[in-house]
C-alpha positions in Angstrom: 19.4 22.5 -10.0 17.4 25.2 -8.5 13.9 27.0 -8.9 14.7 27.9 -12.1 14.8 24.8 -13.2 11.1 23.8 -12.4 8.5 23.5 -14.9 6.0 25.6 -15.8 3.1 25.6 -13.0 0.9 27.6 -11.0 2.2 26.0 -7.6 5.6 25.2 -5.8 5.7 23.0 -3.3 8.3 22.3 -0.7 8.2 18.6 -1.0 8.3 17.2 2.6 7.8 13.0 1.5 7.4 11.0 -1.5 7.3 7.1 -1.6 9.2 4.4 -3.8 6.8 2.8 -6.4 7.2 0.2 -9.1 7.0 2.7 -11.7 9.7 4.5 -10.0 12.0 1.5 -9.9 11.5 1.6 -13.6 12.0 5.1 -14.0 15.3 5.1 -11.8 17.1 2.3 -13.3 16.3 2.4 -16.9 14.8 -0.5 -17.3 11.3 0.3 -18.7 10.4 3.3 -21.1 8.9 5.4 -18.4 11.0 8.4 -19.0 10.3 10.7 -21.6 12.2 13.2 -21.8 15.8 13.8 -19.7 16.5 14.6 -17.5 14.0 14.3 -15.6 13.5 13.8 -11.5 11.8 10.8 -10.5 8.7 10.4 -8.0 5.2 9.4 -8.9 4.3 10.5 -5.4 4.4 13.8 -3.5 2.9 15.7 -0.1 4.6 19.2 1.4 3.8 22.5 1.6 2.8 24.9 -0.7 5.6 28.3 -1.0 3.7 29.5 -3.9 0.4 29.7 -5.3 -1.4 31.6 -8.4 -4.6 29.7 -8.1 -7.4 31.3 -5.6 -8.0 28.1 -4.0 -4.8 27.3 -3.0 -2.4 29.7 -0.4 0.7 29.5 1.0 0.9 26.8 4.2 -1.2 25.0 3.1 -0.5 21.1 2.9 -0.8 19.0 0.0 -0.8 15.9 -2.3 -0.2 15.3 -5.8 0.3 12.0 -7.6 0.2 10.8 -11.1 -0.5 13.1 -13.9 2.7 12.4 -15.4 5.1 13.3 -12.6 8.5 11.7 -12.4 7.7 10.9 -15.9 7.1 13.7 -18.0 6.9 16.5 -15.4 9.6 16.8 -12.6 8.3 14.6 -9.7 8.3 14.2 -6.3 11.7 13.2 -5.4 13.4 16.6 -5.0 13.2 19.0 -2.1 10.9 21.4 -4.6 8.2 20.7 -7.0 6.5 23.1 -9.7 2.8 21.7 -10.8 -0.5 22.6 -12.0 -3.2 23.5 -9.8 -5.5 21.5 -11.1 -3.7 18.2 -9.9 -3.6 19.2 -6.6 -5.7 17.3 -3.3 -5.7 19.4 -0.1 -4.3 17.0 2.6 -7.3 15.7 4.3 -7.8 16.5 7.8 -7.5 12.8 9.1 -3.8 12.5 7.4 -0.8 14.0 8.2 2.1 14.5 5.3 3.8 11.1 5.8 1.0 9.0 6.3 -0.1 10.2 3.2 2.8 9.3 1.0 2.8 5.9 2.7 -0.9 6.0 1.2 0.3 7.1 -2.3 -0.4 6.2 -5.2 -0.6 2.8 -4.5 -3.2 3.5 -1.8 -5.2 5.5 -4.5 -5.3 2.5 -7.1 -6.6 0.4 -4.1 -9.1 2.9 -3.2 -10.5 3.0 -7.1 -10.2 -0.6 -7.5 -12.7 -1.1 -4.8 -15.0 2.2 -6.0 -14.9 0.0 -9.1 -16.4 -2.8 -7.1 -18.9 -1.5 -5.5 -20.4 0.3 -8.5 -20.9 -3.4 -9.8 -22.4 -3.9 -6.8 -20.1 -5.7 -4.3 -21.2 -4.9 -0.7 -20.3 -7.1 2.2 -23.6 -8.7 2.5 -23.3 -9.6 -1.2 -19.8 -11.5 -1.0 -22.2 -14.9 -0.6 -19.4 -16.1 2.0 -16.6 -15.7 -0.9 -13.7 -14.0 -0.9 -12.2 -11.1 -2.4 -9.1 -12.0 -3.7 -6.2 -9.9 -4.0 -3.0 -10.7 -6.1 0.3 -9.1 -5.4 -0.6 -8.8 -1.8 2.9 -7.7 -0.1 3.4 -5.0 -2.4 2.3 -1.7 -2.4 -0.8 -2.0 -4.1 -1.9 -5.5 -2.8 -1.3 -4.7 0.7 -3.2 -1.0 0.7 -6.3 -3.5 -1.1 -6.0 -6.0 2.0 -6.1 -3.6 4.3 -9.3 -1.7 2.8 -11.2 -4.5 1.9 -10.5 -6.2 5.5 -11.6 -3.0 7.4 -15.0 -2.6 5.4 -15.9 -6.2 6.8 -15.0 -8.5 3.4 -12.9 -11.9 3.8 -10.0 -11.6 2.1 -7.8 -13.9 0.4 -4.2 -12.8 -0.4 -2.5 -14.2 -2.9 1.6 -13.6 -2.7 4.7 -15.8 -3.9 6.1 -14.4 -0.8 5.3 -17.3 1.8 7.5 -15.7 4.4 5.2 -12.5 4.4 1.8 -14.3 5.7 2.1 -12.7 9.5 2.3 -9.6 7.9 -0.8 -10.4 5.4 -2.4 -11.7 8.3 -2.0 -8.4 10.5 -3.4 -6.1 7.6 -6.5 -8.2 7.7 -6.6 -11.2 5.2 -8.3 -14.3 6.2 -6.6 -16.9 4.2 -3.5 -16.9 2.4 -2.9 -18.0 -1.8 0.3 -19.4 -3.0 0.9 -17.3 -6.2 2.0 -20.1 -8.2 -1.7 -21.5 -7.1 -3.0 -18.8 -10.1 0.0 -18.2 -12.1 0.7 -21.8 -13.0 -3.1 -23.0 -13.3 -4.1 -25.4 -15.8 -5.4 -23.1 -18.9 -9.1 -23.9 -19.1 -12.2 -22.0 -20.4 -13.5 -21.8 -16.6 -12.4 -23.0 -13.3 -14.8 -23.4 -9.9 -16.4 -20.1 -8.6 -13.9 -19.5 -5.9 -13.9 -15.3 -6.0 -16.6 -12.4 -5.0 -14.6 -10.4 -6.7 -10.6 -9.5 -7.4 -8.4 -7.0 -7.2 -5.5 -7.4 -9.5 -2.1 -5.8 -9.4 0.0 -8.4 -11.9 -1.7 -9.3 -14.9 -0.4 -12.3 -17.1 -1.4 -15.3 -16.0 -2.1 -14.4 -12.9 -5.2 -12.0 -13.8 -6.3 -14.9 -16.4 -6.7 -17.3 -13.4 -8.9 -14.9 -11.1 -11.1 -14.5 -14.2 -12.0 -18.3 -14.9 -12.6 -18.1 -11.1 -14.4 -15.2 -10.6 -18.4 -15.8 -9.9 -21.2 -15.2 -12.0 -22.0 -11.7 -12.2 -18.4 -10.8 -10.4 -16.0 -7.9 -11.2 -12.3 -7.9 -11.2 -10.2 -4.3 -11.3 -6.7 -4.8 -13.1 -4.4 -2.1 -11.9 -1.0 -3.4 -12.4 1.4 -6.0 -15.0 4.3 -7.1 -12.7 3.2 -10.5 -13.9 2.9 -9.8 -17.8 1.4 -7.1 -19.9 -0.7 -10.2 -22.1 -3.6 -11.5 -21.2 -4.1 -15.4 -21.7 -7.8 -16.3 -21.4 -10.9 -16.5 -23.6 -13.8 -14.9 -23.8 -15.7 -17.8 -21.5 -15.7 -15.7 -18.3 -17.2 -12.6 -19.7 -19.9 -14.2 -21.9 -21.0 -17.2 -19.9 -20.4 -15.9 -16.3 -20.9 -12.7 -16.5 -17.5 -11.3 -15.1 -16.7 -7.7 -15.6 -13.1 -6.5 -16.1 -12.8 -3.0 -14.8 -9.5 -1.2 -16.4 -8.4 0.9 -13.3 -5.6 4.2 -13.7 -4.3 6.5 -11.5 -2.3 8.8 -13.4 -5.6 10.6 -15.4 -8.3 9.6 -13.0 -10.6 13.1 -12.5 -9.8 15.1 -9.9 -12.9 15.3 -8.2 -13.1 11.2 -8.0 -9.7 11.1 -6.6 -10.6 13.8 -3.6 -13.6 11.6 -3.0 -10.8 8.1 -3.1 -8.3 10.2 -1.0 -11.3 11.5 2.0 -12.2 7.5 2.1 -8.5 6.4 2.6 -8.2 9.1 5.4 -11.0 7.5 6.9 -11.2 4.1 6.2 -7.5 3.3 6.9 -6.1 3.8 10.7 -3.4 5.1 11.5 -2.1 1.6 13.0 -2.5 -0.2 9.6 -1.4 2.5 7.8 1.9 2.2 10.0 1.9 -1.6 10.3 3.0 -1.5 6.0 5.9 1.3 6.4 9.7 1.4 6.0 11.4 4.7 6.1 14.0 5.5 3.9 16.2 8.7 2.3 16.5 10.2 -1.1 20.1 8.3 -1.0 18.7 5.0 -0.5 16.4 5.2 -3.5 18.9 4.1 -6.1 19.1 0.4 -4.2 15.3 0.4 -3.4 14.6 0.6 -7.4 16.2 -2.2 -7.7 14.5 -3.8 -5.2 11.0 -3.3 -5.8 11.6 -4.2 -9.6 12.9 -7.5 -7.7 10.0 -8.1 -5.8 12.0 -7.4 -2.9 9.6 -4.6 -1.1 7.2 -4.9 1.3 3.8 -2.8 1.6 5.2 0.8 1.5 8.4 2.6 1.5 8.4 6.7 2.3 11.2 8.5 1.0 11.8 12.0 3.7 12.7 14.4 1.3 12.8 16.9 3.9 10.8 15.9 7.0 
């Protein structure tokens, strides 16, 4: 394929990295319907350097990210050395980030960041957390371990919740303060409420799981839902929402306003080090990214994965 190939848009990009994420895995191996049209290239996730620009506010040089909106799943995404897209989707790299660090961010960095926007427009501030935690599910993947880290370095306690035992040092070095067994909230008794254990959640599997946090959330607490590796249902009653309080804040990534995700994407380059950001990366190639969909689908990856497209 070559430029010709590209979809319509304003901007071309030279893609320099993109990143590996669940939707990708879906996307690459056929297994969900995330694909719309073929053929298609793959990539949720994308930061380079713009060739070509029609739009006054962006020039050539200039360095750039661009996430959701449909790429890799009805637009030509970021796993390709170029990239055609609309202007309007298009965050300046912010000046604390370089082009890597930013795909290791990515989209799942960008859900994190809303979930906890979310949050704290319901009011959660550290000083409110009442000595509770904020509990985060799915917490050594992508998602879960970008929440840890941001919630941990804005001064909450956090409790991860993983089925992956083996990854608590890990947890531990992003910042949580105690580790959950996932089958501790996706096998819990089904009951109208459980004990207030949770200042608030941040949810990246659904199912069961999600259900759980709810009945344990306290009174007046919020819960963003991001994510259904767990399940796409929803087994619970109405109990939390009517006799606790509880507020269930739908989070998406792909739409989300441009202007809210600049404000999400300046935060992240500011709230996150560069040592955390690191402490969650593997590196891998564009050839390696037919075995790594199979492996985040698996629940095989940890924190991030960066794809060099052409470093």
């Amino acid at each position: 394929m070559d430029d010709g190939d590209l979809p319509e848009g304003d901007v071309t990009i030279k893609v320099r990295w993109s990143s590996i994420n669940y939707k990708d895995g879906l996307a690459v191996t056929g297994k969900g319907k995330v694909v719309r049209s073929f053929p298609m290239v793959a990539g949720v996730d994308l930061a380079g350097t713009v060739l070509d620009s029609g739009a006054p506010s962006i020039s050539p040089g200039d360095e750039v990210i661009v996430t959701g909106f449909g790429l890799g799943e009805e637009r030509f995404g970021g796993l390709a050395e170029l990239a055609r897209v609309r202007s309007e989707w298009v965050v300046p790299l912010p000046r604390d980030l370089d082009l890597r660090r930013a795909m290791v961010i990515g989209t799942a960095g960008l859900t994190s960041m809303l979930c906890v926007m979310a949050l704290e427009r319901h009011g959660l501030a550290p000083g409110s957390a009442r000595g509770m935690p904020v509990v985060v599910t799915g917490a050594a993947g992508g998602v879960g371990s970008m929440a840890v880290a941001i919630l941990a370095g804005l001064g909450y306690e956090v409790a991860a919740a993983s089925g992956r035992s083996e990854q608590g040092e890990y947890l531990r070095a992003l910042g949580a303060s105690t580790l959950v067994p996932r089958s501790e909230l996706a096998d819990a008794p089904v009951r109208a409420l459980g004990r207030e254990r949770w200042a608030a959640g941040v949810d990246a599997v659904g199912g069961s799981t999600l259900a759980t946090v709810l009945r344990e959330t306290r009174y007046g607490g919020c819960v963003a839902a991001c994510g259904l590796a767990g399940g796409a249902d929803l087994p619970t009653t109405v109990h939390p929402f009517i006799l606790r309080g509880v507020t269930l804040a739908g989070i998406d990534s792909v739409r989300c306003p441009i202007g809210l995700r600049a404000v999400a994407w300046d935060r992240l380059a500011t709230e996150l080090s560069a040592d955390v950001i690191d402490e969650m990366a593997d590196e891998a190639s564009l050839d390696d990214v037919p075995r790594l969909a199979e492996e985040i689908l698996a629940g095989r990856v940890r924190g991030r994965v960066v794809v060099a497209v052409a470093p």
